[in-house]
C-alpha positions in Angstrom: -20.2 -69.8 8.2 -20.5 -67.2 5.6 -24.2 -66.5 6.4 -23.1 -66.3 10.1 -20.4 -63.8 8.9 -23.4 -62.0 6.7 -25.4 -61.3 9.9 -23.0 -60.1 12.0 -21.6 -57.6 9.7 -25.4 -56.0 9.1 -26.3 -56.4 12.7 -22.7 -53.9 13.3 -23.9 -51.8 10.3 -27.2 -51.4 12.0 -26.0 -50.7 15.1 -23.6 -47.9 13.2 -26.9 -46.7 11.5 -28.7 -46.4 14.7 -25.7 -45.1 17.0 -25.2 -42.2 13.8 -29.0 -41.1 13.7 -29.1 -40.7 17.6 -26.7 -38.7 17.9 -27.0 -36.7 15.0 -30.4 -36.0 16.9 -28.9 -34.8 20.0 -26.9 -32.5 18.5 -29.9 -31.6 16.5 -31.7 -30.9 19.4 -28.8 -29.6 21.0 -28.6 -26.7 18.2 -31.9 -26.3 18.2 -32.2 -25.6 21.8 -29.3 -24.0 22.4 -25.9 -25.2 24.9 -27.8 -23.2 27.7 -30.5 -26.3 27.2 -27.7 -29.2 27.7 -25.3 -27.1 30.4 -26.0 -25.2 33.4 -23.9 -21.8 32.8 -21.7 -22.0 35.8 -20.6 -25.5 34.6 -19.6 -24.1 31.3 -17.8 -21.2 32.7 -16.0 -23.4 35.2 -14.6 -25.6 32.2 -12.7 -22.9 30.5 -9.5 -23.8 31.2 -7.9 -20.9 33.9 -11.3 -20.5 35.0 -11.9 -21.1 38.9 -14.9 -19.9 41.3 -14.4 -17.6 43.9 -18.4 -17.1 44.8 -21.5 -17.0 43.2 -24.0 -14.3 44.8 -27.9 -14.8 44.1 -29.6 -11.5 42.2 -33.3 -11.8 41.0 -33.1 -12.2 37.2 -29.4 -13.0 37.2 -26.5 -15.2 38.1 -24.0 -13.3 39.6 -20.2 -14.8 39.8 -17.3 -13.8 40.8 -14.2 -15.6 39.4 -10.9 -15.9 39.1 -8.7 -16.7 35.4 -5.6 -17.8 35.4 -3.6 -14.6 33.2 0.2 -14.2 31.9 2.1 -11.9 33.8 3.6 -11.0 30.6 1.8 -11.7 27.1 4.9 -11.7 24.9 6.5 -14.1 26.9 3.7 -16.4 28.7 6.7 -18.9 30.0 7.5 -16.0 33.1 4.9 -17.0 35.3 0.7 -16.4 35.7 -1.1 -14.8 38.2 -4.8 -14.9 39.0 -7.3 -11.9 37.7 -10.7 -11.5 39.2 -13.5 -11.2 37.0 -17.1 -11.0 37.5 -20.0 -12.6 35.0 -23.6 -11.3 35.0 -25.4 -13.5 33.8 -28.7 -13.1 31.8 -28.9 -15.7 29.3 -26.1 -16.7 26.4 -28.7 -15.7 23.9 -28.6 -11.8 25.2 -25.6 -9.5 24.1 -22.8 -8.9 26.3 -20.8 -5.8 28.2 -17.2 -6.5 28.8 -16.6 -3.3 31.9 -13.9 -2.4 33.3 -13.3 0.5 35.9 -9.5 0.7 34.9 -8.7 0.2 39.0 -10.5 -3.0 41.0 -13.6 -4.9 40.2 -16.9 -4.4 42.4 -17.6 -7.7 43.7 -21.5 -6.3 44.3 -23.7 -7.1 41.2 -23.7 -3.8 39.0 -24.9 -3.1 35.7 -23.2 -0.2 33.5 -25.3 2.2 31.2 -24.9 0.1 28.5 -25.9 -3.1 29.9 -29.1 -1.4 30.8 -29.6 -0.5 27.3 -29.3 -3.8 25.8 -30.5 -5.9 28.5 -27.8 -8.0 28.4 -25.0 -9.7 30.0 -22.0 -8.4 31.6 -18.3 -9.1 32.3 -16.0 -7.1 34.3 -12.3 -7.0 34.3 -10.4 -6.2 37.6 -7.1 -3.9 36.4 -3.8 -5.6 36.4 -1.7 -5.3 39.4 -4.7 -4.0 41.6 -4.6 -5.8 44.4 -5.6 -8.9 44.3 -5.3 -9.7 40.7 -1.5 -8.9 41.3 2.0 -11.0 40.4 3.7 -12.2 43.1 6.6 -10.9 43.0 5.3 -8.1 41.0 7.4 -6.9 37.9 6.0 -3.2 37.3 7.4 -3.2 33.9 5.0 -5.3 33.2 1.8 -3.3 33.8 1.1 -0.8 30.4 -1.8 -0.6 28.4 -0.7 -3.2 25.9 -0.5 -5.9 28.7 -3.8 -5.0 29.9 -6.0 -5.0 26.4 -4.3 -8.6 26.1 -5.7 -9.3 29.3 -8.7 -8.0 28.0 -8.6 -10.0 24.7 -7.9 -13.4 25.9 -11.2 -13.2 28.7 -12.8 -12.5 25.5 -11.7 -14.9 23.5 -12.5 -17.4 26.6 -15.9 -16.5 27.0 -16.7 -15.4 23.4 -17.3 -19.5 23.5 -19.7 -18.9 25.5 -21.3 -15.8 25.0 -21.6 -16.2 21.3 -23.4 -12.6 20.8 -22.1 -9.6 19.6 -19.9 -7.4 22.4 -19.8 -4.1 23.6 -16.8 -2.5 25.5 -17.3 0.2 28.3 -16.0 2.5 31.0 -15.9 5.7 32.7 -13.0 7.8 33.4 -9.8 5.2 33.4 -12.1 2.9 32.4 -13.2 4.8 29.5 -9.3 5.4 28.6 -8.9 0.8 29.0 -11.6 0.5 26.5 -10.2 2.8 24.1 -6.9 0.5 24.1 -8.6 -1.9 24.3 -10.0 -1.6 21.0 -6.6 0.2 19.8 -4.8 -2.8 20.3 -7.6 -5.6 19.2 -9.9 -3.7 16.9 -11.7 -6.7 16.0 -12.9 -7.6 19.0 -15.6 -5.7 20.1 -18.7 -4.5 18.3 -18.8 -1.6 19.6 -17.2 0.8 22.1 -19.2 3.2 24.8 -16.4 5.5 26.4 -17.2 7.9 29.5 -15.6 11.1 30.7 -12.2 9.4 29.5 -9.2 12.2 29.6 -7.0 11.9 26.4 -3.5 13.9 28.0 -1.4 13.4 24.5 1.1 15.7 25.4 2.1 15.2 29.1 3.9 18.4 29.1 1.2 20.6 27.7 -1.7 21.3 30.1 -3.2 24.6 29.1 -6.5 23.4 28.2 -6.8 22.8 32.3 -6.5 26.5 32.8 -8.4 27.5 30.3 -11.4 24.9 31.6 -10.9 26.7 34.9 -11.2 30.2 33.9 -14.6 29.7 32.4 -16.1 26.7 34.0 -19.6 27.3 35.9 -19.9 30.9 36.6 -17.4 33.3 38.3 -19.5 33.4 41.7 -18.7 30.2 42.2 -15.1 30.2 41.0 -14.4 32.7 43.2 -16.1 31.0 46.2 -14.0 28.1 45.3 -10.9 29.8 44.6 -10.8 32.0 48.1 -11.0 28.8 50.3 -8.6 27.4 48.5 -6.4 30.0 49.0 -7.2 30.4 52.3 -6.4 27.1 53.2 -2.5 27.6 52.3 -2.1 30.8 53.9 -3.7 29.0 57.4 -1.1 26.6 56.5 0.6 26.6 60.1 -2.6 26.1 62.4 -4.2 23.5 60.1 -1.2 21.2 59.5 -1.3 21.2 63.4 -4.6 19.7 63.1 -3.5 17.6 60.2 -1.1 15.9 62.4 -3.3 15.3 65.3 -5.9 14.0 62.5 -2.5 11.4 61.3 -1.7 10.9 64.5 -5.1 9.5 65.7 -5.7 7.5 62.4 -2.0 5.8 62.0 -1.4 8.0 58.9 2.1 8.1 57.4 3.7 10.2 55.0 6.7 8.0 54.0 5.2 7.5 49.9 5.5 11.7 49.3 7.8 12.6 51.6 6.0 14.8 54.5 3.3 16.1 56.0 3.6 19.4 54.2 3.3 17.9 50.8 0.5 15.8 51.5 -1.4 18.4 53.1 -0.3 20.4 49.9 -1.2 18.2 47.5 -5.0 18.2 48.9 -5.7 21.7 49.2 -4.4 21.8 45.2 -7.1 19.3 44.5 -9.6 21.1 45.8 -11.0 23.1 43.0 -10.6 20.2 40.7 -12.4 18.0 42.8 -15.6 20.0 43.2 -15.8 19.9 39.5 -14.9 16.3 39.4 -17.2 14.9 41.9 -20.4 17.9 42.2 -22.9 20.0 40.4 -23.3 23.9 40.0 -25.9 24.3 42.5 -24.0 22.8 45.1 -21.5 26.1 45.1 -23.9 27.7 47.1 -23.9 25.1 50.1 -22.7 26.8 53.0 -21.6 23.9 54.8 -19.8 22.7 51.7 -18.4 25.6 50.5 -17.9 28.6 52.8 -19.0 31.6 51.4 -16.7 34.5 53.0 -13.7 32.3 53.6 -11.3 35.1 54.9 -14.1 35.1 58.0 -14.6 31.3 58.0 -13.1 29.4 61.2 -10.1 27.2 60.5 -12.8 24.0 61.4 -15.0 25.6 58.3 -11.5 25.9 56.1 -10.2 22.5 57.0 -13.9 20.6 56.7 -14.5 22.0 53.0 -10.7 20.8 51.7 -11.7 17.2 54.0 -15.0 16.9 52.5 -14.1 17.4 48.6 -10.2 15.7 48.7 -9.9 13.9 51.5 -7.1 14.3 53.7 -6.2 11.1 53.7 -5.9 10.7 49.8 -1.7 11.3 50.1 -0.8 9.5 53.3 0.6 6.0 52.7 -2.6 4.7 53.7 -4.5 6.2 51.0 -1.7 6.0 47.8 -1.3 2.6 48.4 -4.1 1.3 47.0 -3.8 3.1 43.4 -0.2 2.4 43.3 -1.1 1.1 40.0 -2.9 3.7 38.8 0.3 6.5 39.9 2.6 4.1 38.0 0.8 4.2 34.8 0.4 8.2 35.1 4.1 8.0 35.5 4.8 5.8 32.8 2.9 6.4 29.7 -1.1 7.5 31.0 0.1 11.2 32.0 -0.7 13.8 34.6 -2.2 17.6 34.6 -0.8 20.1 35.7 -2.6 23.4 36.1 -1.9 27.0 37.2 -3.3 29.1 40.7 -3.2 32.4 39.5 -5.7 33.5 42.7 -2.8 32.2 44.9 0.3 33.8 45.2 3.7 32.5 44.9 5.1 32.6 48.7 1.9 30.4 49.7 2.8 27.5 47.1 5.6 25.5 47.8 5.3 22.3 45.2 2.6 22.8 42.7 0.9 19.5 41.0 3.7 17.2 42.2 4.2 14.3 39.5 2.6 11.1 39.3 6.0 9.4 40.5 5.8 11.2 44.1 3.0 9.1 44.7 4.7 5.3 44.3 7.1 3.9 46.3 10.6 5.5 46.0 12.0 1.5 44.9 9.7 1.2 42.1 11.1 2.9 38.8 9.4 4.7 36.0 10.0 6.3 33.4 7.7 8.3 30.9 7.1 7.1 27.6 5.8 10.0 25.4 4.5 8.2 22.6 2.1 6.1 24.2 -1.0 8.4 24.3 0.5 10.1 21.1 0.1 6.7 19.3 -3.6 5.9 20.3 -4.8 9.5 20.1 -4.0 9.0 16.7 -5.2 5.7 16.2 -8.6 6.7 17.5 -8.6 10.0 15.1 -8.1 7.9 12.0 -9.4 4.4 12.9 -12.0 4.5 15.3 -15.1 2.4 13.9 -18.3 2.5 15.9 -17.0 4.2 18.9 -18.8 6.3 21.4 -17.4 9.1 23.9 -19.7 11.0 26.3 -17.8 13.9 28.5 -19.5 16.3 31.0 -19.5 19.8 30.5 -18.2 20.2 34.0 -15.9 18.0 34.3 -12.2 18.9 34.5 -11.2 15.2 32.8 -13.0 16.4 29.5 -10.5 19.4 29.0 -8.4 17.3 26.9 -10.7 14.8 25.0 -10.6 12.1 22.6 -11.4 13.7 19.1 -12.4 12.6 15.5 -10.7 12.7 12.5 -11.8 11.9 9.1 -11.0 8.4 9.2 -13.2 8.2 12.0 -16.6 5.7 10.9 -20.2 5.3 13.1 -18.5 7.1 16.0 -19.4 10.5 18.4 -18.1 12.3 20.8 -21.3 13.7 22.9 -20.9 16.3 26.3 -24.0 16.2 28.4 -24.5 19.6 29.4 -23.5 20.6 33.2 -22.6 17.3 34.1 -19.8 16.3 36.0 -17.3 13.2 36.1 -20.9 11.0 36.1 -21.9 12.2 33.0 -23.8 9.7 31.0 -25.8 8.5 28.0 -29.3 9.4 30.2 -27.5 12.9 30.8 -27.6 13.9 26.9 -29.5 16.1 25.3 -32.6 14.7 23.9 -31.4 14.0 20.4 -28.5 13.0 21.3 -29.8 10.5 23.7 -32.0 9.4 21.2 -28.7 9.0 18.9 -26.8 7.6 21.4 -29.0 5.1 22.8 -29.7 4.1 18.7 -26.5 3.3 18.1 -25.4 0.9 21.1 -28.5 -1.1 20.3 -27.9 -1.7 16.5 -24.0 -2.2 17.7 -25.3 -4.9 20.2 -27.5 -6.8 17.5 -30.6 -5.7 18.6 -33.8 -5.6 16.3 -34.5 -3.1 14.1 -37.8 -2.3 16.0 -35.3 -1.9 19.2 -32.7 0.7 17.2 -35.8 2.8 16.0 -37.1 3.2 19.4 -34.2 4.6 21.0 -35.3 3.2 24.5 -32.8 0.9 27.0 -34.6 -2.5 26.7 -34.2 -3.3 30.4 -36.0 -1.5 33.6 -34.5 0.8 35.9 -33.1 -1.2 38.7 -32.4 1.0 41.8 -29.8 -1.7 43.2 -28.5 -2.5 40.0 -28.1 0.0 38.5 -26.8 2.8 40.5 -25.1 6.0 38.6 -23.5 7.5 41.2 -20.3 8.9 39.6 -17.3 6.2 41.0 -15.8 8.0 43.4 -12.2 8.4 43.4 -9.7 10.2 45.7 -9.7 13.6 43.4 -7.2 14.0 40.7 -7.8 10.3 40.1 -9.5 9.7 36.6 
């Protein structure tokens, strides 16, 4: 009996022995290989809990997904309620570093790569902006959309997918975007390795605007200033015959004008965009494009007048139709981002009614706001005395970059860089050569890239004319 017993308890300790040393092995292997060997990736981003698929869309080289997580509506208190954020993943491979983009407004559900993705050949995730439709709460508490609420959004997709893509990470965006990962990183330094900001406007004192007028009394060259400034003029005093063709342009599209109030202000608020938007959205040369800009304006036909203001702001930009969508964005302005406001010296009085209207004429009259000054006071400062391995690229050109985020001396491994005549697309690739060189040096060694990578100064990844297309993301003007 005892032998019996004997056997039986080494034939279990054998087994243990045995069980132990296989899978000690497949972990081994496991390790060795990587979890991409034992996992297909859309598996293991589908068992994050939150996670759900939407689509996945085939690209050569990549996966592409499109996804939705499961977010509080409100951070501090993640008992009132979730709603559902899209997200996007491209995916190169988990042992590549990775981009977290974000536009600041909604996501692109067409496989893009930003600058920096190029650079480092790596993966990409982008974040669709709370409370852009449809990563929305239903019913919708506008209170809770400010830019703490949406770096916690940020921070818990990373800490969700930092299981998965285990590299070092790289924040970026351009315009709003550029402003989310700046509080982003203000609100969760520790996060990111790095930080690429483009063309992102820094209004610190809302009330304050004079670095707007100053831009546009020396930006470009006076030709073209002038050119600009007559039709703009010249639209308001052919106010009366081109709000009749306003209305007939509402009429036949379904436009209303409930959001601002009337006609007149809407058609207003373009022709005030006007200058801005040139500089937002195009180059010098294209000044002297007759059919863009006419060039004797007092002699041009009202058709010429009204297709110049069309072309560059859009006259739809203020109807309901157009607001509506960036309801969001107006509310943030309202609340905390700020607003410009410039002067039109070329223009006198009797032909402006309004001026820049505020940010809250653009919202629904039942959602309330009100302005909280130290917002952009607290992360201006932040940046100026904390900001660690931070990058900001402005264009010369472009209106947004009149009030800019600056260094101070607590300020480590970060630049603020201008590409010379650019506009609101100004980019890495737009720099001067050093600085391009610097630049493109500094997201590499941020990403974890080889030493042999950081020296040559070159994006790791090839030009992709579908992929990565750096048109400047157009916006109604006076949008960041």
């Amino acid at each position: 009996m005892r032998k019996a017993l004997r056997w039986l308890l080494a034939l279990t300790v054998l087994i243990g022995a045995l069980s132990t040393a296989g899978m000690a092995g497949t972990a081994g292997a496991a390790t060795a290989a990587g979890p991409q060997a034992t996992t297909d990736i859309k598996e293991r981003l589908l068992s994050i809990p939150g996670m759900s698929l939407i689509e996945e869309k085939p690209y050569t080289g990549y996966r592409f997904f499109v996804l939705n997580y499961k977010q509080p509506v409100d951070h501090r208190n993640p008992s009132k309620g979730t709603f559902q954020q899209r997200i996007t993943v491209l995916h190169k491979d988990v042992s590549r570093p990775t981009v977290f983009y974000t536009s600041g407004y909604n996501v692109s559900t067409t496989p893009r790569r930003s600058e920096p993705t190029q650079i480092v050949d790596g993966n990409q995730i982008s974040m669709e902006y709370r409370f852009f439709t449809p990563s929305r709460p239903d019913p919708a508490d506008w209170s809770k959309l400010d830019i703490w609420q949406a770096a916690s959004d940020q921070h818990r997709v990373f800490k969700a997918l930092k299981k998965v893509y285990d590299k070092n990470w790289i924040s970026t965006g351009g315009s709003k975007g550029g402003m989310t990962a700046t509080y982003y990183e203000r609100f969760y330094p520790r996060d990111m390795d790095g930080v690429v900001a483009y063309v992102a406007p820094n209004d610190v004192v809302n009330n304050e605007d004079s670095a707007y007028d100053r831009f546009f009394a020396n930006v470009g060259t006076k030709e073209c200033r002038d050119r600009l400034n007559a039709v703009q003029r010249e639209a308001l005093v052919r106010r009366e015959p081109l709000e009749k063709k306003y209305a007939a342009y509402a009429a036949d599209n379904g436009y209303t004008f409930n959001t601002i109030g009337s006609l007149d202000k809407a058609y207003e608020a373009v022709v005030l965009d006007y200058v801005w938007g040139f500089w937002q959205y195009n180059l010098l040369e294209n000044c002297g494009k007759d059919d863009l800009i006419p060039p004797d304006a007092k002699n041009a036909t009202d058709d010429q007048i009204w297709t110049s203001i069309d072309t560059i702001g859009g006259f739809s930009s203020y109807a309901d139709q157009g607001l509506e969508q960036y309801t969001p964005y107006y509310y943030q302005a309202a609340t905390q981002l700020g607003a410009p406001t410039i002067r039109f010296p070329h223009i006198e009085k009797q032909y402006i009614r309004y001026g820049y209207q505020p940010p809250s004429n653009f919202i629904p009259s039942d959602i309330p706001t009100k302005f909280q000054p130290r917002a952009m006071r607290d992360v201006d400062t932040w940046v100026k005395h904390n900001a660690h391995q931070m990058l900001y690229v402005y264009g010369q050109n472009d209106p947004w970059g009149a009030e800019p985020f600056r260094l101070g001396k607590g300020a480590k491994d970060s630049y603020v860089l201008t590409a010379p005549g650019a506009n609101h697309g100004a980019n890495v690739a737009g720099l001067v050569a050093d600085e391009k060189a610097l630049a493109t040096a500094r997201i590499l060694d941020w990403a974890g890239t080889s030493a042999a990578a950081v020296e040559r100064a070159k994006p790791l990844a090839k030009y992709d004319a579908k992929l990565d297309v750096r048109d400047v993301e157009r916006e109604p003007a006076l949008r960041p």
